[in-house]
Every structure is written in structure tokens, then in C-alpha cells.
C-alpha positions as CSV (number, residue, x, y, z in Angstrom):
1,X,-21.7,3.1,28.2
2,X,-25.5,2.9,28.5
3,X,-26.4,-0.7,29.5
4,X,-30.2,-1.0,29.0
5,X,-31.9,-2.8,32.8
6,X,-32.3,-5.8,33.9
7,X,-35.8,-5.9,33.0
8,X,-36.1,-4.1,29.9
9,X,-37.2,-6.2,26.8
10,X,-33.7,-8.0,25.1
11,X,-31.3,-6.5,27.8
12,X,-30.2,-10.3,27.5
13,X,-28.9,-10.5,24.3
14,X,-27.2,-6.6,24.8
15,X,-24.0,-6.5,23.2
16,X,-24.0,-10.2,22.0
17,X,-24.0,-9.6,18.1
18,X,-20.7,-7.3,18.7
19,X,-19.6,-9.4,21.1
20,X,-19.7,-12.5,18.6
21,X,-18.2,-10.2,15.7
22,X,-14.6,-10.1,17.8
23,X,-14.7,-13.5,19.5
24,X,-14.5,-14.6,15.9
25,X,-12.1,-12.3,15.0
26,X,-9.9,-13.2,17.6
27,X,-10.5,-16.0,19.1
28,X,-9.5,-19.8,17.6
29,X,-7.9,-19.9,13.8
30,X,-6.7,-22.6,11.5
31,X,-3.0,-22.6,11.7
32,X,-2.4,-20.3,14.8
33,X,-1.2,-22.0,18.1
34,X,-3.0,-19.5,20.4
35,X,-5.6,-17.3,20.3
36,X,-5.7,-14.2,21.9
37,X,-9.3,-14.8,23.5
38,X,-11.3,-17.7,24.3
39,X,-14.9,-17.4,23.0
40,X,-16.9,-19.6,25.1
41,X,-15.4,-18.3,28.5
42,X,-16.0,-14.4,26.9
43,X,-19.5,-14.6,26.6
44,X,-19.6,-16.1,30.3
45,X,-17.5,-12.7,31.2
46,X,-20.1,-10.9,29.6
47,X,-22.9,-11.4,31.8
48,X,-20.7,-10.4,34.4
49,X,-19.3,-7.4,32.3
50,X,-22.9,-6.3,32.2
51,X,-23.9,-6.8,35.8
52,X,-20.3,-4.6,36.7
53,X,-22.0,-1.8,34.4
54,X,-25.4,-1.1,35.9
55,X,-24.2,-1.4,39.5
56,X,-21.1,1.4,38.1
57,X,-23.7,4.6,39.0
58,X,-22.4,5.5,42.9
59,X,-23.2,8.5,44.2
60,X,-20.0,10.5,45.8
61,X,-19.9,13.1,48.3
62,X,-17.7,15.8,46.7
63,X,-16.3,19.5,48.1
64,X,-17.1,22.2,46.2
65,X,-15.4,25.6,47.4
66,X,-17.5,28.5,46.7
67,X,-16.4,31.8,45.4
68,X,-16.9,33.1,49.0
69,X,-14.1,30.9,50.1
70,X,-17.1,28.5,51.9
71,X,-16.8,25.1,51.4
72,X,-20.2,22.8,50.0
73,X,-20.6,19.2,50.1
74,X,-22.6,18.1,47.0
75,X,-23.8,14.5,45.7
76,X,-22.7,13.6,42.4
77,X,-24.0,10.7,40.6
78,X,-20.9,9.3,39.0
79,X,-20.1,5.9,36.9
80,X,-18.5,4.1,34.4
81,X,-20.5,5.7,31.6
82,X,-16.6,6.4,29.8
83,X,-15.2,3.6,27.4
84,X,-11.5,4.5,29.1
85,X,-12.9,4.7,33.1
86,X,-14.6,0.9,32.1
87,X,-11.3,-0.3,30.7
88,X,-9.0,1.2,33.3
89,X,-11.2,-0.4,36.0
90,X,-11.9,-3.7,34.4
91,X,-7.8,-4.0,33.5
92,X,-6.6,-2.9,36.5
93,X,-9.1,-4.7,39.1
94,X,-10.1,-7.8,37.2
95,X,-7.5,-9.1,35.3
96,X,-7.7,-13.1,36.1
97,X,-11.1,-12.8,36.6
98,X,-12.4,-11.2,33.1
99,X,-9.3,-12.0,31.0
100,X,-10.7,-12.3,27.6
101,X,-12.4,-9.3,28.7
102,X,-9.0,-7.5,29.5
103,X,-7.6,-8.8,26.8
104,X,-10.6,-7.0,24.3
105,X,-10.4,-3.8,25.9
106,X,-6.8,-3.7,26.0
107,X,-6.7,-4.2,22.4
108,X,-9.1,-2.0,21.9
109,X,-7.2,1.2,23.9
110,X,-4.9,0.7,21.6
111,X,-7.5,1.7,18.6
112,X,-7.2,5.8,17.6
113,X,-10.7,6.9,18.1
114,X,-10.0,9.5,15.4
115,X,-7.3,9.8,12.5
116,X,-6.6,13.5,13.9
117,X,-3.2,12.5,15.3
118,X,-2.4,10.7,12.2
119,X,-3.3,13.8,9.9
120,X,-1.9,16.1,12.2
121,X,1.5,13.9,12.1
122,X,1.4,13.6,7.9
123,X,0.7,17.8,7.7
124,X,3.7,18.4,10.1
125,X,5.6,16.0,7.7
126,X,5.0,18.0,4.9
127,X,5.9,21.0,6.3
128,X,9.0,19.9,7.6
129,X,10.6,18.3,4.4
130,X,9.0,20.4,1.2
131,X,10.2,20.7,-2.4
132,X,13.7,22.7,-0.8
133,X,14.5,20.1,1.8
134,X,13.4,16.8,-0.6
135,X,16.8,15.5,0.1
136,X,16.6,15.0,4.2
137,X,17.2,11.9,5.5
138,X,14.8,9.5,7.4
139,X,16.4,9.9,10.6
140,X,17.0,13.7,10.4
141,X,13.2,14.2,9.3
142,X,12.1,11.9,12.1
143,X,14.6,13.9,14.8
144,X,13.1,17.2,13.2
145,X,9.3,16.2,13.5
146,X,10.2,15.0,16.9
147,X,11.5,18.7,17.7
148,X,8.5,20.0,16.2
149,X,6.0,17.6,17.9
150,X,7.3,17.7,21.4
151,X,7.3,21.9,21.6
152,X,10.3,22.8,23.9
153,X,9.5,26.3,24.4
154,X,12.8,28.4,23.5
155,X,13.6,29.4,27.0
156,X,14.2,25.8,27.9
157,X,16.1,24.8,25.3
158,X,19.9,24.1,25.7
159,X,21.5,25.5,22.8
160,X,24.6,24.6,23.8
161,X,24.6,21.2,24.8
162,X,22.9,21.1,20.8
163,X,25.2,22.8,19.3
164,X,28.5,19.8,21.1
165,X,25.8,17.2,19.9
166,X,25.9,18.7,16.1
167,X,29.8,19.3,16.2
168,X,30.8,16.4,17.8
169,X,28.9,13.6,15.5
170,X,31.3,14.0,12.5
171,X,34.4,16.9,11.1
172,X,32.5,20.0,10.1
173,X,34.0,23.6,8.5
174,X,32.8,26.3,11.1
């Protein structure tokens, strides 16, 4: 998160257009008691919010050991330049201070980046319950995807304790 300087040409309006776009999105509607954000206090956070990212580039002192087995101390120039180190940090330190703020960005950590996970989950779906298996139940699709997902490797798995599970939920012939 690249906030242009202080003294660079519109640096005062950075972020304002987007910023309006989801203070009316979420902030005061007809009909709803509360809003999740209040609009005028957000764009007071703001200015703050951009003051918090161009002092974010510290330099730390870090150890890096050497193939050799030496230790070196290097200077790293490090920041908030990710969207998740800016939330965590703004979440976790500032949370009565910024709260439409916290609010926004915890909202939007909740907001898939990608629909690779979502894809991933609809393939796996399909593999699981084809033409042969059409007739599988909700629940035993959803315990077999969760199976599938999660990735016990086979050495951990306790046959045993699945196989009680199995014959214990209702009269079977074995």
C-alpha cells in the first residue's frame, strides 16, 4: 500500500473517491437502525489512516546466519506495504481510535481475493459425488469433502476408532 507524500500534487484527496464509494455503501440507510460505519468520522480516520502509512517504512536490524555458520546483522527496510500487515496492525492496535476504520478492513479480510478456493471446493465436489454416487446425501458429501479437504495422511488415521463410529450409528449386516 503505496501512499503517494505529503507533498506530492493530490496526495490530499488519495483514497477519497474509494473511500466515499463504501461510506455510502455502508454507512446510514433508510429503514436500517445502525449502520455499520459512520461516514463523517471515517473520513476524519482517513487522514490519520494516511499519516499511519508513510511513517509504516522502519528500518530493522535483522540476523542473518551465513552458510559458514557466522552470524550478520543487516538493515532491512520494512513496512506496511501488505493489505493484511495494515489490517492486522490497524485492528489489533487501534480499535477505539479508528473504528470505522476497523470496521472496513475487517469486513474487507473477510473478502476472497481470488475464487481459487471456491473452484477448488466445486472441482473436489464433483469428484466426490459423480454420475455413480448421484444419490449421496448432503451430510455424507459434506463429511466426505471434509475428509478430502483436510488430508489426513494414512499413517495418521485411526481406522479403528472409524470403523466403531460407522458401526455404531445405526444396525448394519457385516
Amino acid at each position: 500500500m503505496n501512499v503517494p507524500p505529503k507533498e506530492a500534487p493530490g496526495s490530499g484527496n488519495y483514497g477519497q473517491a474509494e473511500l466515499n464509494i463504501l461510506a455510502n455503501h455502508y454507512g446510514p440507510k433508510d429503514g436500517v437502525e445502525q449502520a455499520a460505519i459512520d461516514p463523517e468520522q471515517l473520513k476524519y480516520e482517513w487522514g490519520d489512516i494516511k499519516h499511519l502509512l508513510r511513517k509504516s517504512k522502519k528500518k530493522h536490524t535483522c540476523i542473518v546466519n551465513q552458510e559458514d555458520g557466522t552470524e550478520q546483522a543487516s538493515v532491512k527496510k520494512t513496512g506496511l506495504s501488505a493489505f493484511e500487515d495494515f489490517s492486522k496492525e490497524i485492528m489489533s492496535l487501534f480499535p477505539t481510535q479508528y473504528p470505522n476504520t476497523a470496521t472496513l478492513l475487517a469486513i474487507a479480510s473477510t473478502i476472497p481475493m481470488s475464487s481459487a478456493e471456491c473452484e477448488r471446493a466445486f472441482s473436489l465436489q464433483n469428484r466426490i459425488k459423480s454420475k455413480w454416487r448421484s444419490r449421496l446425501s448432503e451430510k455424507n458429501l459434506n463429511s466426505l469433502m471434509t475428509l478430502a479437504h483436510t488430508k489426513i495422511p494414512l499413517h495418521d488415521f485411526e481406522f479403528n476408532k472409524a470403523v466403531n463410529i460407522w458401526s455404531g450409528k445405526v444396525a448394519r449386516k457385516v
